[in-house]
N, C-alpha and C positions, 0 to 999 in steps of 0.2 A: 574506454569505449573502443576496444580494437575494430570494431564492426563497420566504425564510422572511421572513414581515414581518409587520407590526401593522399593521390592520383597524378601525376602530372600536373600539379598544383591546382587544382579542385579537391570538394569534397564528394567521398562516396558515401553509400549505406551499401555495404556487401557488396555485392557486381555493379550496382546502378550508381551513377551519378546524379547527384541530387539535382542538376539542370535540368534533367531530362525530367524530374518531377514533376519540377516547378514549370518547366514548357506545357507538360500532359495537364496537370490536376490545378496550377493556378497556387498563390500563396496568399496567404498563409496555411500551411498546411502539418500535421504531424506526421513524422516520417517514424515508423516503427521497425529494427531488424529484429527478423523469427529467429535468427542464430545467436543473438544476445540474447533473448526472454533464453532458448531452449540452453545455452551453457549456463546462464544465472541460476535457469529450476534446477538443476543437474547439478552442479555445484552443493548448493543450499540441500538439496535433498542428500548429495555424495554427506554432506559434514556430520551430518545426523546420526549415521553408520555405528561410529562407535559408541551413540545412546541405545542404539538397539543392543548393541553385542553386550551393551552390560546388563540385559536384562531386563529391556524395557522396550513398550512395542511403539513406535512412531506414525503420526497420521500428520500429514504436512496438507494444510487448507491454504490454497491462495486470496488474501484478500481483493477483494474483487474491487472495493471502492478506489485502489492505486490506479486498476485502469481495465474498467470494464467495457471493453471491446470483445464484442463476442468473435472473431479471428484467433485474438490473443486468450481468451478464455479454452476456446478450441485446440491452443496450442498447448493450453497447458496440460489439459485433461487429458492430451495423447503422451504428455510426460508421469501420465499419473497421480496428478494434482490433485485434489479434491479444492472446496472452496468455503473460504469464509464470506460468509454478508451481513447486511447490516440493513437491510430493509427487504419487503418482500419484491421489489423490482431486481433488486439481483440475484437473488434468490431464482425468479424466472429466468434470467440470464445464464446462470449458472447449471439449470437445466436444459434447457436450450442448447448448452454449448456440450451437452452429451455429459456434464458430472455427474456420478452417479448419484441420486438423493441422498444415500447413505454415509458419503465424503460430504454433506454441507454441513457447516455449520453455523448456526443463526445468534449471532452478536447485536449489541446494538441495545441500549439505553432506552428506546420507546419504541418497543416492539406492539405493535394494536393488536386486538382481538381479532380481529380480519386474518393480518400476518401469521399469529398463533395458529388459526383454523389455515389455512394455506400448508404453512412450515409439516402442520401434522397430517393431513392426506396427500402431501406428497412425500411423505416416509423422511423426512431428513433424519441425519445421524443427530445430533445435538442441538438445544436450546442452550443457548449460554445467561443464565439467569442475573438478573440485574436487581430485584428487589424481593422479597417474600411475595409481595400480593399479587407480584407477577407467576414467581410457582404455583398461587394457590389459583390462580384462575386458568395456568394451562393445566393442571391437574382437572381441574374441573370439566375445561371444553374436551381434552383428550377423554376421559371416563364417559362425556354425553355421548361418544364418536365410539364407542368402545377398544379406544386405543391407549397405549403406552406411552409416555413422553418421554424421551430420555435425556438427562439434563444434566448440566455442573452449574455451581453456585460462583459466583464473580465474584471475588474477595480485593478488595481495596487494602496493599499491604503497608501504607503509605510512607512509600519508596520514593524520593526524588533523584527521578533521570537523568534534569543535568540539560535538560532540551528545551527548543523554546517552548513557553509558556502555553501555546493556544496547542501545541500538541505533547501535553504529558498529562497523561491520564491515570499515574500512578498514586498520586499526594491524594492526603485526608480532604482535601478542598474542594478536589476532582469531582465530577458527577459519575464517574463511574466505579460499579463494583458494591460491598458493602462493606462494612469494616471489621476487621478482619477480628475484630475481641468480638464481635455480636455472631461471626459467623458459625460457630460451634451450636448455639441453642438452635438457630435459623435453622441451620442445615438441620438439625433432630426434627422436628416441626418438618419441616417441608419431605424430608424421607418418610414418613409417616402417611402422607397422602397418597390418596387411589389414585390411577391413572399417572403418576411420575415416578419413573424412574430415574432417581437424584443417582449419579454415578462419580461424581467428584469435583473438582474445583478450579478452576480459571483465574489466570491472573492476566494484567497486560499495562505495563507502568507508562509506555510512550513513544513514540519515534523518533529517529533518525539517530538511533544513539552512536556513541562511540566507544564509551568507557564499558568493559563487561560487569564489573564493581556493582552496581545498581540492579542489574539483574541477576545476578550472583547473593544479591542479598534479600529479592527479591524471592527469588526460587527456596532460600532457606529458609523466609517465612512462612512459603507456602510449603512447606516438606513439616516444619513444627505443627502446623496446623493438621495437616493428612498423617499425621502421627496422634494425635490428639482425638481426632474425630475416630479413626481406627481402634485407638484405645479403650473408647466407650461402643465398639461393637457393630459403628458404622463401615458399610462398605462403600471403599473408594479405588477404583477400576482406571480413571481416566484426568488428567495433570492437564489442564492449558498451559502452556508458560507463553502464549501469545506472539508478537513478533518484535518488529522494531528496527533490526539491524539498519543502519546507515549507511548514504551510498556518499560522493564524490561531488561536493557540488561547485568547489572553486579550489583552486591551491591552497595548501596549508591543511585540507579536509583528510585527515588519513582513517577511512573508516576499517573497520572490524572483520578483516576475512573469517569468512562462516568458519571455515573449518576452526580459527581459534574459537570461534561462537560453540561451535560443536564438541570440542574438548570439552570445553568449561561446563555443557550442559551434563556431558557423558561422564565427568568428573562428579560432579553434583551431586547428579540423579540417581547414582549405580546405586543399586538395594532398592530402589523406591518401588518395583513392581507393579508398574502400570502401564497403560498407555500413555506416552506422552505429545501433546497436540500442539501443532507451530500453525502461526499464520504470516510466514512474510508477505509483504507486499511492493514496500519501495525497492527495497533489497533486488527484489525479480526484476519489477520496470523501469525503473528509475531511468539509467543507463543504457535501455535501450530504446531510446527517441530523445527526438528533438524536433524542435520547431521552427521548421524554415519560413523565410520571412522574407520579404522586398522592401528594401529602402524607398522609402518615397519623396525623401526632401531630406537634405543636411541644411538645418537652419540656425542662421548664426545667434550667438547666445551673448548673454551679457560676460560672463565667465567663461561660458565653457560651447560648442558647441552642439544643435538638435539632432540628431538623429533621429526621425520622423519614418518609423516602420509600418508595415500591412498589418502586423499582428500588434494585440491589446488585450489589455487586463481583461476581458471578457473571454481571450481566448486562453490565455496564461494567467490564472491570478493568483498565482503563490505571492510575486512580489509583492502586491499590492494589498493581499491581507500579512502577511509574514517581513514584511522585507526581506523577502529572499532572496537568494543569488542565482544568478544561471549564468555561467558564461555564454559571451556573445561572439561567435568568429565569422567571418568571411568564409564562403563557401570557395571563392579565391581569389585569397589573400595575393598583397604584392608585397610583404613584408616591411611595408611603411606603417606607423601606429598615429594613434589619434587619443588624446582627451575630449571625453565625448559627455553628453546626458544622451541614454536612449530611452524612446517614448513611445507612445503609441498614437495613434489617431483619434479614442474616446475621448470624449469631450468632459475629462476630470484631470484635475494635476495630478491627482493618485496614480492616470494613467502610463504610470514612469517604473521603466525595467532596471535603470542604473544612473546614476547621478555620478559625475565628475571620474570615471573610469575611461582605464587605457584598456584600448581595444584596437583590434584591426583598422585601419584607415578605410573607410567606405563611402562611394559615393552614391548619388539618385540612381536607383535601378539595378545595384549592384543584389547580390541574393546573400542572405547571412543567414545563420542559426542558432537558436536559443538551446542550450547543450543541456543534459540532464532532464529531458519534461519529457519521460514515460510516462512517470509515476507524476497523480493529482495534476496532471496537466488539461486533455481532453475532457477527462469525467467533471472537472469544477466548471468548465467553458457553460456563458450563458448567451443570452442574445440581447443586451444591452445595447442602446443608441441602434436598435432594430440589425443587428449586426450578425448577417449566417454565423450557423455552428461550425466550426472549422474541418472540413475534411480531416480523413484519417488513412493514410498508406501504411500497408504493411511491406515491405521488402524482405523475401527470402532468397539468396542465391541475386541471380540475377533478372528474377521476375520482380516484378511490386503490382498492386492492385490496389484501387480503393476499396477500405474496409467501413468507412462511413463517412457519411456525407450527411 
């Protein structure tokens, strides 16, 4: 995270010092750098490069549920972004933030009749279909509208990613996608219908990976398949190969630079002749933010000592659904360490960041930051134990502004 760095022994985001946030907006707060989002898209979109040059046309959707801040959605769409969603609230978002209808594309396991009738008068580019009786009924409402739907079918190729459990969505068990021996008749059936234009096939096995292997062999089920379906006379135009890539969240994490992401797709794919369709999302945010936070109390422990912070699983709840990790540092440090639990103030034991970890030495009052919370940080925040939504700073250069509150 070059963005966020030490200063004369502070921490910044770009030109700003994070004291001077946390004096202006109060904590806990997300602190977002626009120079990390804009080199992560730039990157990710640079790796892509040599899947076009073999032949294939590239459409990069940013998933918008990592971190739907319309600033950050604004930022991307001037790098060219387009967007994936997954309900029709982002959906709005994503128009809102100036993406063209024709860049979204609409994901998402229980998409309503509402959402469908939305997705299709505001022209989006793609339906990413989840069940037949879902084809047959956007077929339907686009033919009453006198419109076209244009769509790929979600194939479950049942790949294991290798990730944690509550987020791989590639295995036969998963709820998402269909399975991929049923997709062949499906897909005949659903091309067949007025009003859809079925144009190809979507995969998407999981997040935060790190191994290319699983996706690699993913990608070659779904090429047997787009060989197969082409064979008997169907046309297929357009490949999801969805997103995933992995970011940085403690030592020992060494995730996947895109561009090796990018090879191995450009390797792949070369001959496939299509469009092929990405949705990173952690990959983009992840890394750029964090969530600064005021100590409130160091309270002693039977073991180990409290760390009693502003911020709580209401505002960060990866841990507390995932045990997840996020490093913890002093915004500044005095290079003394500490065995610590940090927690938050909700009024649950769940409400706990780290158990029995060494971390910066910090006392009552001191300012620290939970590292890595781009991505599924702000957008999971709820209002439990009656608790505000956490503000949201964007930092470019050496401005910052509240982007929500």
């Amino acid at each position: 995270m070059d963005d966020f760095h030490y200063r004369d022994g502070e921490l910044w985001c770009e030109g700003v010092p994070l004291r001077r946030i946390a004096a202006d907006v109060g904590t806990p707060v997300y602190v977002y750098s626009a120079a990390a989002f804009r080199r992560h898209a730039r990157e990710f979109a640079a790796a892509l490069k040599p899947a076009g040059a073999a032949g294939n046309g590239v459409h990069v959707a940013y998933a918008i549920k990592a971190n739907p801040n319309l600033a950050v959605l604004k930022l991307l769409a001037a790098e060219g972004y387009g967007a994936d969603v997954v309900s029709g609230g982002e959906m709005a978002r994503a128009l809102a933030a100036g993406i063209p209808a024709d860049g979204i594309v609409f994901s998402g396991v229980g998409k309503t009749r509402a959402e469908l009738v939305r997705g299709l008068e505001a022209g989006i580019g793609q339906f990413n279909l989840e069940l037949e009786e879902e084809g047959v009924v956007l077929a339907a409402l686009a033919k009453e509208r006198g419109l076209t739907a244009r769509a790929v079918l979600r194939v479950n190729p049942d790949v294991d990613a290798g990730t944690h459990a509550k987020i791989s969505t590639g295995k036969s068990e998963n709820k998402f996608g269909v399975p991929i021996d049923q997709a062949p008749a499906m897909y005949a059936r659903l091309a067949a219908l007025d009003g859809l234009d079925l144009r190809g096939v979507a995969i998407h096995i999981g997040s935060q990976l790190f191994d290319l292997a699983p996706l690699e062999a993913a990608y070659r089920r779904v090429k047997a398949l787009v060989d197969q379906l082409r064979g008997v006379g169907h046309r297929v135009t357009h490949i999801d190969l969805g997103g995933g890539l992995g970011v940085r969240y403690k030592a020992g994490d060494v995730p996947t630079p895109p561009a090796d992401y990018g090879a191995m797709v450009a390797r792949v794919t070369a001959g496939w002749d299509a469009t092929l369709m990405f949705e990173p999302g952690r990959v983009i945010a992840g890394n750029a933010g964090v969530l600064l936070t005021t100590v409130v109390w160091v309270k002693p422990g039977v073991t180990n000592p409290y760390v009693i912070v502003d911020a709580a699983m209401n505002d960060l709840a990866r841990p507390a659904l995932y045990d997840a990790w996020h490093d913890f540092d002093a915004v500044a440090p005095t290079g003394a360490r500490m065995t610590a639990n940090i927690a938050g103030p909700v009024c649950e034991t769940g409400d706990t960041f780290a158990m029995g970890r060494e971390v910066d030495l910090v006392r009552g009052g001191d300012l620290a930051v939970f590292r890595t919370a781009g991505a599924y940080g702000a957008t999971m925040a709820s209002t439990y134990n009656s608790r505000a939504l956490v503000p949201e700073v964007l930092v470019d250069g050496d401005r910052f502004a509240v982007v929500a509150d």
